[in-house]
C-alpha positions as CSV (number, residue, x, y, z in Angstrom):
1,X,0.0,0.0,0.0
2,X,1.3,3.4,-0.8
3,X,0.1,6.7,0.9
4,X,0.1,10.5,-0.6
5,X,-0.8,13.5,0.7
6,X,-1.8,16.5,-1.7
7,X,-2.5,18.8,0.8
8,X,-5.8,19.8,-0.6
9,X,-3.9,21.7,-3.6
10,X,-4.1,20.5,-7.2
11,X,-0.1,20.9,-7.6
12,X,0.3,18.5,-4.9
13,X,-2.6,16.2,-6.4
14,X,-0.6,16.2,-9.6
15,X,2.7,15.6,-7.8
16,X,0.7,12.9,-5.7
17,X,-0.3,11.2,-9.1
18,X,3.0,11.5,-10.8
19,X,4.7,9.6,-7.9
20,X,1.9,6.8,-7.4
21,X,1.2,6.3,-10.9
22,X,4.0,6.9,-12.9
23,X,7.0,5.9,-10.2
24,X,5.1,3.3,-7.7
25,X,2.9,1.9,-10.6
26,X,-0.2,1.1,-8.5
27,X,-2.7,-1.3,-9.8
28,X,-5.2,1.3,-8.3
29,X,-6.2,4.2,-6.5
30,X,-8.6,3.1,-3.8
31,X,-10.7,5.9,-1.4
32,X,-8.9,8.8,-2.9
33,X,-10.3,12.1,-1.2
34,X,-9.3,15.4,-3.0
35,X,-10.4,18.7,-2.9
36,X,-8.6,19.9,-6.0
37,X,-8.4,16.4,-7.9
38,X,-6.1,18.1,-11.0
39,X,-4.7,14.5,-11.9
40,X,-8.2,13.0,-12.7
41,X,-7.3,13.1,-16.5
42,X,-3.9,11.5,-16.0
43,X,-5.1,8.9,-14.0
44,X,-7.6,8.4,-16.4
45,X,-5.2,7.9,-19.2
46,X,-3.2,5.6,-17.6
47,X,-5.7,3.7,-17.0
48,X,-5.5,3.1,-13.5
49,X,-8.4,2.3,-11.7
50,X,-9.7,4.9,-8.8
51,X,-12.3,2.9,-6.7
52,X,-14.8,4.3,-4.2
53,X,-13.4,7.9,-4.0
54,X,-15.3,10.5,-3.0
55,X,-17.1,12.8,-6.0
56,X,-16.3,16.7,-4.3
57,X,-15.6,17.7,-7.7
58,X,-17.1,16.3,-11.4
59,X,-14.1,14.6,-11.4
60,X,-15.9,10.7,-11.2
61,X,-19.1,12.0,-13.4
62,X,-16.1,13.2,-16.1
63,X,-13.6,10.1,-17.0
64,X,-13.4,7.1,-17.6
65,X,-11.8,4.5,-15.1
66,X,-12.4,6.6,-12.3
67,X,-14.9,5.1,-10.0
68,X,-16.8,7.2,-7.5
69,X,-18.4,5.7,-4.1
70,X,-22.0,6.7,-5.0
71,X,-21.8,5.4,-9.0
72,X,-22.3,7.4,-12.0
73,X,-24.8,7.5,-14.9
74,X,-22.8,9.8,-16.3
75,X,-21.2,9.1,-20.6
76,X,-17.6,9.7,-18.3
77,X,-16.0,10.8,-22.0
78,X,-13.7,13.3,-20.8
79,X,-16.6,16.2,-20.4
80,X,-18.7,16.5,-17.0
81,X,-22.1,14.8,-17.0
82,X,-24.3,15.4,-20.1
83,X,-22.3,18.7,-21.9
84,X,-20.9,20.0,-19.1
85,X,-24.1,19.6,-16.9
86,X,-24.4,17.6,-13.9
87,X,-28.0,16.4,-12.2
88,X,-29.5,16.0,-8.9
89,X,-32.5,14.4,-7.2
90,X,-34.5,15.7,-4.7
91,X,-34.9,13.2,-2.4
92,X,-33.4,14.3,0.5
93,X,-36.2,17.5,0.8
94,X,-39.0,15.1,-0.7
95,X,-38.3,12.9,2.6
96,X,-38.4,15.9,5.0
97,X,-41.4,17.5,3.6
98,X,-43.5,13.6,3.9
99,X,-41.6,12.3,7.3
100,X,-41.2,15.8,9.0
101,X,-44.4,18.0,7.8
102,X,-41.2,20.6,7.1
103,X,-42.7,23.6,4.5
104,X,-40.1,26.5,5.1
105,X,-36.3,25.8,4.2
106,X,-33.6,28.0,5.3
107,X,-30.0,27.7,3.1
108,X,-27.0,29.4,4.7
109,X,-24.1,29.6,2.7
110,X,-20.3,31.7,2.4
111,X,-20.0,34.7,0.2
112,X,-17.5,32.1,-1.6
113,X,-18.2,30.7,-5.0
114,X,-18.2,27.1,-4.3
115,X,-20.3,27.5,-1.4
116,X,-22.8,29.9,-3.0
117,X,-23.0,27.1,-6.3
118,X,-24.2,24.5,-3.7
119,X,-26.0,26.7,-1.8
120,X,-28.2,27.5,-5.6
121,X,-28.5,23.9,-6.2
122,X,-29.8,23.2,-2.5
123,X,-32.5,26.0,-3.3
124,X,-33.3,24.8,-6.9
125,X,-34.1,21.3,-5.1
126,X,-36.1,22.5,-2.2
127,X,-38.0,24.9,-4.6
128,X,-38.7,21.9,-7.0
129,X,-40.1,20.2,-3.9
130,X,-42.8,23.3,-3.0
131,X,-41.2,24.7,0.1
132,X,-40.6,28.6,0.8
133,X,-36.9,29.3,0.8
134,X,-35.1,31.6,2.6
135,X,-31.7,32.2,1.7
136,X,-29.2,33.1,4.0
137,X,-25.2,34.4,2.7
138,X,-22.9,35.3,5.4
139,X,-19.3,37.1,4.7
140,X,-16.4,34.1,4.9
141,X,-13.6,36.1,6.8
142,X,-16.3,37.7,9.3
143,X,-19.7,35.7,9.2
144,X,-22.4,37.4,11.4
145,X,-24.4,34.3,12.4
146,X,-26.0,35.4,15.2
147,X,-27.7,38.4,12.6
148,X,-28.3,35.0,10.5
149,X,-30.3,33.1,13.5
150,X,-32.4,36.4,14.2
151,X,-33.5,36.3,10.6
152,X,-34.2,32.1,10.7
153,X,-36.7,32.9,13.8
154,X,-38.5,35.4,12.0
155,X,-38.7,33.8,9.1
156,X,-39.9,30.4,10.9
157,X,-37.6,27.8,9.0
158,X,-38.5,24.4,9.8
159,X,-35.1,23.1,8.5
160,X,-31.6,24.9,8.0
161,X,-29.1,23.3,5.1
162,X,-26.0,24.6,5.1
163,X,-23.0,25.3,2.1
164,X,-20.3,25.9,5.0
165,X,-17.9,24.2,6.9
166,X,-18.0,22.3,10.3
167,X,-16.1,25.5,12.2
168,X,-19.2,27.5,10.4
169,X,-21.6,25.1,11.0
170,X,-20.8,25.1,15.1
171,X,-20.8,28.9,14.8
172,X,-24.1,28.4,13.3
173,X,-25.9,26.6,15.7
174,X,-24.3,28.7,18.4
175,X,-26.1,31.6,17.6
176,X,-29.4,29.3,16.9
177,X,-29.1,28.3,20.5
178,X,-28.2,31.7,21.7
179,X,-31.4,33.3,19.9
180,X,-33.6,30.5,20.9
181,X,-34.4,28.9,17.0
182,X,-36.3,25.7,17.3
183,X,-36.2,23.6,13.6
184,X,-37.4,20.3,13.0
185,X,-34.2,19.6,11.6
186,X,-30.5,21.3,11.4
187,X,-29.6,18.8,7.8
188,X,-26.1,18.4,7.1
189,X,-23.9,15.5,4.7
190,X,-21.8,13.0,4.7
191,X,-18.6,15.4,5.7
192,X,-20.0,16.4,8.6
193,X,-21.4,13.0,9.7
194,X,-18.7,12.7,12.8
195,X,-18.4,10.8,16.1
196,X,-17.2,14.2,17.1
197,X,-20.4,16.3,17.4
198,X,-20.6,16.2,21.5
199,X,-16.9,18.3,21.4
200,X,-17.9,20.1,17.7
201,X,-21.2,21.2,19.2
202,X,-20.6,21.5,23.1
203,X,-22.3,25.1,23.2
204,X,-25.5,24.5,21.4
205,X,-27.2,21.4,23.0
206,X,-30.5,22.5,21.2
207,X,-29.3,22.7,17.6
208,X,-26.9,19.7,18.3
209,X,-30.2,17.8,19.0
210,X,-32.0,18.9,15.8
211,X,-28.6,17.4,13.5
212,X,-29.7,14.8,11.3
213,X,-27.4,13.7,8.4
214,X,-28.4,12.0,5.4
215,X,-26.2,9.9,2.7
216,X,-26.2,6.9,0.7
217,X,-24.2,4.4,3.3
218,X,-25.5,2.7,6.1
219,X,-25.0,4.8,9.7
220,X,-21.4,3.9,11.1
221,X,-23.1,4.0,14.6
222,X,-26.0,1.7,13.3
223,X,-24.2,-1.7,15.4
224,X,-27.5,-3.8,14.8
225,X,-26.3,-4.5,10.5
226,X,-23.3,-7.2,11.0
227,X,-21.3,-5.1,8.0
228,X,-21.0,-2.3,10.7
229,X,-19.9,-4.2,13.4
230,X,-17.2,-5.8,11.2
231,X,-16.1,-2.1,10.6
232,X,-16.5,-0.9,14.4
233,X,-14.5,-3.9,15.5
234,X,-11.7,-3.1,12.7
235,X,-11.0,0.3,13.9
236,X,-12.1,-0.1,17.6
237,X,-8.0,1.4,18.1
238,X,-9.5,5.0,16.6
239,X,-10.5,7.7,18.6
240,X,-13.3,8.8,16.6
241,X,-15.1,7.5,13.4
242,X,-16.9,9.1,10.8
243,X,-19.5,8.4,7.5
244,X,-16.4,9.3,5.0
245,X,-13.8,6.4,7.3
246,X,-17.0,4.0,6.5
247,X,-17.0,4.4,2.9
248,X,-13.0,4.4,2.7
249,X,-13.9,0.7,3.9
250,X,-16.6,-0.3,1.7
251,X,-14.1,1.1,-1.1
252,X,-11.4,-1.0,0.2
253,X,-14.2,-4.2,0.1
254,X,-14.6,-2.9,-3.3
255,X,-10.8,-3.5,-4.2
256,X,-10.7,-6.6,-2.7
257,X,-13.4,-7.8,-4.3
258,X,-12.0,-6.8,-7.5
259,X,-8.6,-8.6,-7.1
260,X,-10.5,-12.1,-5.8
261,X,-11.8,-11.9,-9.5
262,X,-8.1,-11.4,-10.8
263,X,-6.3,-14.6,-8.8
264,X,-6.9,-16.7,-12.2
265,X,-5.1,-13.8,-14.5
266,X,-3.9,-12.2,-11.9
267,X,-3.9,-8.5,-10.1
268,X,-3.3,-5.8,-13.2
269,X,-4.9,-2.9,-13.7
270,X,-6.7,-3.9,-16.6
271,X,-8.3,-6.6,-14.7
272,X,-9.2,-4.7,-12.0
273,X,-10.6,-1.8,-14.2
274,X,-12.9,-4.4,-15.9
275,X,-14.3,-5.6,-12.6
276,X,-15.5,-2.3,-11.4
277,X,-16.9,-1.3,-15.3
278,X,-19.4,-4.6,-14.9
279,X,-20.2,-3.7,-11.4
280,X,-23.7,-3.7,-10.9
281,X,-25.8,-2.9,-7.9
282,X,-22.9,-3.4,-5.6
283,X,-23.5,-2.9,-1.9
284,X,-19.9,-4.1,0.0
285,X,-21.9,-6.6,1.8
286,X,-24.8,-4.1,2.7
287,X,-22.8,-0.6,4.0
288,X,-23.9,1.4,0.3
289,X,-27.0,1.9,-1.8
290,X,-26.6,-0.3,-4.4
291,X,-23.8,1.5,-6.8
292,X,-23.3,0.8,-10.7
293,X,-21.8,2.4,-13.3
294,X,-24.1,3.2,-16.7
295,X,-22.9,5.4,-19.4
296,X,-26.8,6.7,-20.5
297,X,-26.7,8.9,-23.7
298,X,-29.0,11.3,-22.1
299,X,-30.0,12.3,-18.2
300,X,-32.7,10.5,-16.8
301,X,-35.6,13.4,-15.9
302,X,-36.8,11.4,-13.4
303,X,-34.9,8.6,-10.9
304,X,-35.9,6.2,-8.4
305,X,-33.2,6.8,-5.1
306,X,-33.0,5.5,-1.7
307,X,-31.4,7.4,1.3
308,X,-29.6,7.1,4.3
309,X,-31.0,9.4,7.3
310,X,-29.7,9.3,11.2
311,X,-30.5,12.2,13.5
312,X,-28.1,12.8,16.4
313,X,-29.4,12.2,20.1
314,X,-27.4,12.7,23.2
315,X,-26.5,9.4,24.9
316,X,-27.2,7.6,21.5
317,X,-25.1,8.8,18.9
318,X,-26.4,8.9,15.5
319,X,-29.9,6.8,15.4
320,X,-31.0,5.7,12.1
321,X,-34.0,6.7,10.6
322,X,-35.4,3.5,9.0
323,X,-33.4,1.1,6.4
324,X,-31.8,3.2,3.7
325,X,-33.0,0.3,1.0
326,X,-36.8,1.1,1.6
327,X,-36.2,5.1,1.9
328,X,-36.6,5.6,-1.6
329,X,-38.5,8.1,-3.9
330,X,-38.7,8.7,-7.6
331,X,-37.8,12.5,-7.6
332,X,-37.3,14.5,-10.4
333,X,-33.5,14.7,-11.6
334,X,-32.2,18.4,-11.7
335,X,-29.7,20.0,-14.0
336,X,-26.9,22.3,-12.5
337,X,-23.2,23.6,-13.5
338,X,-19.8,21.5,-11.4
């Protein structure tokens, strides 16, 4: 196994791919994380498999070989999604407007272009889904959050998504608790779905209540699936887990699954590559939504997906909200800019 650290740059990604593809000569690139993934096309063109990393970019909806965690129906011929457009469901509003009752959705987002291009695509989903949106854009260097709170009561959100960080997100519900908002939910992802919330959110016990997270793997605190427990009891040694250390697992089942099918030909890239093309409906024994890879000429308009939900409670962790393979809806697919 060989390790690189970019540093969240893409000159260090490229240096990072450079000395894993072209020196080490890795059969594959297995739970790669990068903010700034500026050696997708060379990995690409070596053909080196990247399994089960995770999409914060268009990198995995853009070439081919490159395998996200949460599939693709993407052509993946070198331009993102369908002509340079990506798609989105709706399903994580659709499931808070029918389980919670929710009708008003607050999005809070940085004065920062990434954050402010999800923070659009959060608002073009909820406003697909009839709710009234109130948008919320605080400054990145000095974020007035407490003015943001004020403006969330008097609105009357019933649920706050966010486009910030954990630091902002703490802030956040700070001044929530500090200006007394009461939401049915305080939604966050897959980033933010931590072990750590008790410490991150020590000063806001009411907000830290109202966190629910939702995602396409199975709960890393949900201990009744046996899939979990194998992963709990492999990294009992950590201090703290998290949704993204869950998926680097199922990517690494993923991997090892792929090389099993290689013992008669043996382990080459090629091999491996053709392994995760065919895959179909792949779960790593239950932890993901079933995942494949299509190449479809044209987005679908309309999808059926299934999502993972967990809300935090004190005492309990992160408590999962029904099975994430029966939390489905066909929503309506959603066309927006990487």
């Amino acid at each position: 196994m060989r390790l690189c650290d970019d540093g969240g740059s893409g000159v260090g990604n490229n240096a990072c791919v450079h000395q894993l593809v072209d020196e080490d000569k890795v059969v594959a690139l297995v739970a790669t994380t990068a903010l700034d993934y500026a050696g997708a096309s060379r990995v690409s063109h070596a053909r080196v498999p990247d399994i089960g990393g995770q999409p914060i970019g268009a990198a995995y909806d853009t070439y081919p070989h490159l395998y996200g965690i949460y599939g693709s129906l993407a052509p993946r011929a070198g331009t993102p999604g369908w002509g340079g457009r990506l798609y989105g469901g709706t399903e994580v509003y659709r499931y808070f407007k029918r389980e919670q009752g929710a009708r008003t959705a607050a999005v809070v987002s940085y004065n920062q272009a990434a954050s402010a291009a999800y923070a659009r695509l959060v608002e073009q989903g909820l406003k697909a889904e009839g709710y009234t949106v109130v948008t919320e854009q605080v400054d990145f260097a000095l974020p007035n959050f407490r003015a943001v709170a004020a403006d969330l009561k008097q609105q009357g959100a019933d649920l706050v998504f966010d486009a910030i960080d954990t630091h902002g997100n703490t802030q956040l519900c700070q001044a929530m608790d500090e200006v007394g908002v009461k939401v049915v939910a305080k939604v966050t992802n897959v980033q933010n779905w931590t072990s750590t919330v008790p410490e991150d959110y020590k000063n806001s016990p009411r907000c830290r209540n109202a966190l629910w997270a939702t995602g396409s793997s199975r709960d890393f605190d949900d201990t009744s699936q046996a899939a979990v427990r194998d992963f709990r009891d492999a990294t009992k040694g950590l201090r703290t887990h998290s949704q993204w250390q869950l998926e680097g697992w199922a990517a690494a089942m993923w991997f090892t699954d792929a090389a099993r099918s290689c013992a008669k030909t043996g382990v080459t890239r090629a091999c491996v590559d053709g392994f995760m093309d065919r895959s179909a409906n792949y779960t790593a024994d239950g932890l993901l939504v079933p995942v494949s890879f299509e190449r479809l000429a044209a987005p679908p308009r309309t999808r059926r997906t299934c999502l993972s939900v967990a809300r935090w409670q004190d005492g309990e962790g992160w408590v999962p909200q029904g099975d994430m393979n029966h939390t489905c809806f066909e929503v309506p697919q959603l066309p927006y800019s990487p």
